[in-house]
N, C-alpha and C positions, 0 to 999 in steps of 0.2 A: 504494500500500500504506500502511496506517494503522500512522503509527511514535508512540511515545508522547512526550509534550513534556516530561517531569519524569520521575526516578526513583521509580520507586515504593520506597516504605521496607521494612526488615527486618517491621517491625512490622505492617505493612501485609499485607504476602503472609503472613505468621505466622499472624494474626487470619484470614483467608482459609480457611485451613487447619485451624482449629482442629477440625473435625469429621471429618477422614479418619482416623479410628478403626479398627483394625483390629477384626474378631470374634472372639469364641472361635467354633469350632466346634461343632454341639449334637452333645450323646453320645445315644445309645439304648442299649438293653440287649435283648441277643442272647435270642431268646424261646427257644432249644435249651440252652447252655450260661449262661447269666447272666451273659455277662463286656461290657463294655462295647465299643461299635463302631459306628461311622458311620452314619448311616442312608441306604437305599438304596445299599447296601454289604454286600459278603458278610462273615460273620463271620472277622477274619483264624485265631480259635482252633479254632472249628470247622466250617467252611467252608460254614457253612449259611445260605442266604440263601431269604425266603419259607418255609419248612419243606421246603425240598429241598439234597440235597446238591451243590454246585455247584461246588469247590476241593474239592483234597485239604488236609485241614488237616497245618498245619505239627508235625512233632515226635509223627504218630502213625503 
């Protein structure tokens, strides 16, 4: 098994790392009600996903 001969430095594995960047997530906007929501995801406000109803929306 391949062990390593030196420590590698703080700075070393840091610089390594420098590009694990988290994303935002992209937003769409809901073609029935206009409110913002995931895409390829039903709308959590009006439960409408594709132009069919798919969930009961919440709070109606």
């Amino acid at each position: 098994m391949a062990v390593p001969k030196r420590k590698i430095s703080k700075q070393r594995g840091r610089k390594r790392r420098t590009h694990w960047k988290a994303t935002t997530p992209q937003v769409s906007v809901c073609p029935q009600c206009n409110s913002p929501k995931l895409p390829y995801r039903a709308c959590p406000s009006c439960g409408y996903y594709k132009d069919r109803p798919v969930i009961s929306a919440k709070g109606i």
